[in-house]
C-alpha positions in Angstrom: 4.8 1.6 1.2 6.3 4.3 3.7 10.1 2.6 2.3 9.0 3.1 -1.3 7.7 6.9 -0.8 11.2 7.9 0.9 13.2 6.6 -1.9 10.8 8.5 -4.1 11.4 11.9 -2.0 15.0 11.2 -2.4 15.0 10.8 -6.0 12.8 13.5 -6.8 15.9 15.8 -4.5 19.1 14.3 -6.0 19.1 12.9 -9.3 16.0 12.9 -12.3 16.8 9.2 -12.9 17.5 6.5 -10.3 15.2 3.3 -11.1 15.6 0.1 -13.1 12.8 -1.5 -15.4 12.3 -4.1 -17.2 16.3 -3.7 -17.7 16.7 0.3 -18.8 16.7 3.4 -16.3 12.6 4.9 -15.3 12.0 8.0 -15.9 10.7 10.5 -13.2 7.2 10.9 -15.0 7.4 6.9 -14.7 8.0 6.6 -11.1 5.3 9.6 -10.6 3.0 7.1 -12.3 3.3 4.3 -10.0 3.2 7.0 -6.4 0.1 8.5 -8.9 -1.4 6.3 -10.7 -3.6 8.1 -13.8 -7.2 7.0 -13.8 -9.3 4.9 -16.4 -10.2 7.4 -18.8 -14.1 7.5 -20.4 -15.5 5.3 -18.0 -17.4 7.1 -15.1 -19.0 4.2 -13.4 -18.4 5.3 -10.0 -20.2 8.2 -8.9 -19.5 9.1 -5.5 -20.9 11.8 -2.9 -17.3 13.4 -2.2 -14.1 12.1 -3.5 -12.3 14.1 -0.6 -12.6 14.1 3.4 -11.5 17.1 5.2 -10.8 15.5 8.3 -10.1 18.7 10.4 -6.9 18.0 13.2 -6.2 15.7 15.0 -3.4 15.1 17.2 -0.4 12.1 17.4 -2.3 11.3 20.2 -5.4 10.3 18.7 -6.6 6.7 18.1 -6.9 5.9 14.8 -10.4 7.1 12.5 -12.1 6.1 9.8 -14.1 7.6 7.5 -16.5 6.4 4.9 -16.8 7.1 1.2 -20.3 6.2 -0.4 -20.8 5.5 -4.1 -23.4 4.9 -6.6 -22.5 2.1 -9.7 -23.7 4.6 -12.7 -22.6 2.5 -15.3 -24.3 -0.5 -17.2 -22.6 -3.0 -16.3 -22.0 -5.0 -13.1 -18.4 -3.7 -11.2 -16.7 -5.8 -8.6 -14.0 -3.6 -6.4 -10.5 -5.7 -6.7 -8.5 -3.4 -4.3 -7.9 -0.2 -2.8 -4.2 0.9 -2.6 -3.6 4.0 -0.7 -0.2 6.0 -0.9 1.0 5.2 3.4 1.0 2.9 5.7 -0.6 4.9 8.4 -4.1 4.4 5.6 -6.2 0.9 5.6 -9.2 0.4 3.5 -12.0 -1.8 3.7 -14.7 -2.0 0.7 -17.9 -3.6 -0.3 -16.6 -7.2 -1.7 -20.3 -8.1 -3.7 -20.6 -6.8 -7.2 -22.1 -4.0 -7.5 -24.9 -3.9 -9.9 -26.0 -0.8 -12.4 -27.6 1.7 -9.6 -26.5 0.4 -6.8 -24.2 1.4 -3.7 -21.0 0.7 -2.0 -19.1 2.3 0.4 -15.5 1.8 0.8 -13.8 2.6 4.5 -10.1 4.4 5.0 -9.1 4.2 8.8 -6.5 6.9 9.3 -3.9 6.0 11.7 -2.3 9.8 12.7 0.7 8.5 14.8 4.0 9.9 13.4 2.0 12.0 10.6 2.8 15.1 12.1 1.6 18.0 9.5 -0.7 18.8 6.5 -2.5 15.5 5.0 -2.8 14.7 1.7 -3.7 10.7 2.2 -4.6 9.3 -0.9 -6.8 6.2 -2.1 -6.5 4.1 -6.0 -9.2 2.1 -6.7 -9.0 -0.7 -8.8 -12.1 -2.5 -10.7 -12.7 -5.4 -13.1 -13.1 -2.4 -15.5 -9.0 -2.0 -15.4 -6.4 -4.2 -13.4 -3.8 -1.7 -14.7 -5.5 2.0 -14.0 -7.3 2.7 -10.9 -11.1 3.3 -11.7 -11.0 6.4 -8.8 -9.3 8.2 -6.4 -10.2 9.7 -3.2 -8.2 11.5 -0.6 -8.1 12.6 3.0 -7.0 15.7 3.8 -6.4 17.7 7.0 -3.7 18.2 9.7 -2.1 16.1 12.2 -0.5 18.0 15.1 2.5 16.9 17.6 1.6 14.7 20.4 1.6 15.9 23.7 3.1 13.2 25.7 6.9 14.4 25.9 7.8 11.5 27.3 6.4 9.0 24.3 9.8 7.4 23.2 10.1 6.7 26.9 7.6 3.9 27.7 8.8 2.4 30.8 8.6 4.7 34.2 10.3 4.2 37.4 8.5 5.8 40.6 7.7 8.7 38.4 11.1 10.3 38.3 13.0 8.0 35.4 11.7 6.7 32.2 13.5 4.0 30.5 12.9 3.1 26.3 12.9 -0.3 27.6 13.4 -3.0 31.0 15.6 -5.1 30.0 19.4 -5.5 28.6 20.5 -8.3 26.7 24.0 -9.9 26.1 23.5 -12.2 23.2 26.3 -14.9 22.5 28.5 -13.4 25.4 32.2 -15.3 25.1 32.9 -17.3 28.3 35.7 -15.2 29.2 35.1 -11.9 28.0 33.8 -8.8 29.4 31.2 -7.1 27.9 29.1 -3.8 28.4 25.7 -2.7 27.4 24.1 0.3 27.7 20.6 1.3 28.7 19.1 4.6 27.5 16.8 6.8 30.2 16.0 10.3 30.9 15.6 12.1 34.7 11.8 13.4 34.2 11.5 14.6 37.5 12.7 18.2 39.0 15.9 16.7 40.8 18.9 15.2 40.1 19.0 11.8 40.0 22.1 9.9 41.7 21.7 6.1 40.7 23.3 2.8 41.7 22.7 -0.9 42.5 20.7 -2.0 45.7 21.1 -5.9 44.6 23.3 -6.8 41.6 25.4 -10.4 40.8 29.0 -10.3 41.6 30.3 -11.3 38.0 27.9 -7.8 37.1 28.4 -4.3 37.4 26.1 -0.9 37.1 27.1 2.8 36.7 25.2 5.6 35.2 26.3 7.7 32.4 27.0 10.7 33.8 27.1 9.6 37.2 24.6 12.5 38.0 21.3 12.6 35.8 20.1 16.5 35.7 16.2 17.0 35.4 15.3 16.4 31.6 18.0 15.3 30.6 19.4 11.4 29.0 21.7 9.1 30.4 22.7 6.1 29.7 22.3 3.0 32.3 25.5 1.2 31.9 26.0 -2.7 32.6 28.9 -4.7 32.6 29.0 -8.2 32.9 32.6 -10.5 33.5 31.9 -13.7 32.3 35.2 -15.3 33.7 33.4 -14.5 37.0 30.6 -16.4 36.7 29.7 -19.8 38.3 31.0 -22.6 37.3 27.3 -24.3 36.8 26.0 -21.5 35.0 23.5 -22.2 32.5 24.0 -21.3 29.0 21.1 -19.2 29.3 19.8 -17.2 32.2 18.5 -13.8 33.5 19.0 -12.0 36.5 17.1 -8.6 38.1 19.0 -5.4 39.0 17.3 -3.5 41.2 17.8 0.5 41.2 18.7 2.2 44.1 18.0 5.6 44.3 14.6 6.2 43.3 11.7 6.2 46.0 9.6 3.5 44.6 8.3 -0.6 45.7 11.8 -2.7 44.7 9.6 -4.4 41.6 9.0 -0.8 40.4 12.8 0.0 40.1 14.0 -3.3 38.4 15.9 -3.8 35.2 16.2 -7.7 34.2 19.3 -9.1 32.2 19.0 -11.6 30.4 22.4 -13.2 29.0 23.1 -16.2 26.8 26.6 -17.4 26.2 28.4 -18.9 23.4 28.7 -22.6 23.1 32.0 -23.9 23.9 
């Protein structure tokens, strides 16, 4: 859903027609109409006690919430909910399954996921009925505001002794050629006060490690840099295998500082 609402963004800012269907060019209006469905007209069965949440903030932080919609069937006749389609990815719903007799209640549940929904909120809900498969019976929306998360470090998940954070421990070299050398490249960031002077405590002979600049200023990126030569590795060497690099450089237990690679090569 997130895929489909960019290319809709992107259409609405370049060109006024951009989609195929059912063989001939869709209009903007029609592409509006599936993001924003129009409701069943005339029917009124639902009668709920808010068709919109303010949820208030939140922060990128937050565990996901959900909030609860309650509805009365004011109709004569029996509705069963079919679906509930909401307008992102970071919205699920849940809703009563039974049919819902004349008078009766439901409730359907949105849980708002807030991670990377940094702004204003405008999450929106389409019910859909055994009154209409085609238009949504009703709509309801959460609104609100999602502000930026406060871990800095976030896209950096893996820490070593406090001072480097890595976006992840290992490197791979998939299909490496039996005599070939090959680099690949590990991104990190210094987030301690110092300057950070790396290199390899323990690392296989046919391997090599360097940093990217040598020296990694406080708060900044680098990139952690390993080459393997495959023409110097053991003759018995499986085709498959993974080996720890262990960081010198950082004042932490060895199994705190440790980078695993894990290489297969090519079949001869």
């Amino acid at each position: 859903m997130e895929a489909v609402m960019w290319i809709y963004s992107l259409m609405l800012l370049t060109i006024p027609v951009s989609v195929t269907a059912q063989g001939r060019l869709a209009s903007r209006a029609e592409i509006d109409s599936i993001m924003n469905p129009p409701l069943l007209d005339g029917k009124g069965a639902l009668c709920f006690e808010t068709t919109t949440i303010n949820i208030g903030r939140l922060s990128e932080d937050d565990k996901p919430v959900s909030y609860r919609f309650y509805f009365r069937n004011t109709s004569k006749e029996t509705i069963v909910l079919t679906r509930v389609s909401t307008s992102c990815g970071c919205t699920t719903a849940s809703f009563t399954k039974k049919p819902v007799k004349p008078g009766e209640k439901g409730i359907i549940e949105l849980t708002f996921n807030p991670f990377e929904q940094v702004g204003k909120l405008n999450k929106r809900a389409f019910l859909y009925t055994n009154l209409s498969e085609r238009y949504p019976t009703e709509k309801i929306t959460l609104s609100g505001e999602v502000t930026p998360t406060s871990n800095e470090w976030r896209e950096y998940p893996y820490s070593m002794g406090n001072v480097l954070r890595l976006r992840q421990s290992t490197v791979a070299f998939n299909e490496l050629p039996r005599n070939a050398t090959r680099v690949e490249r590990l991104v990190c960031v210094n987030s301690s006060r110092t300057s950070l002077h790396l290199s390899a405590m323990i690392i296989p002979r046919y391997a090599m490690f360097r940093t990217e600049p040598e020296i990694i200023e406080p708060g900044k990126e680098a990139d952690i840099v390993i080459t393997i030569d495959s023409r110097l590795l053991p003759p018995v060497v499986k085709n498959e295998f993974t080996f720890p690099v262990i960081i010198k450089g950082i004042d932490s237990k060895p199994s705190e500082r440790t980078i695993y690679v894990k290489v297969s090569l090519q079949n001869e």
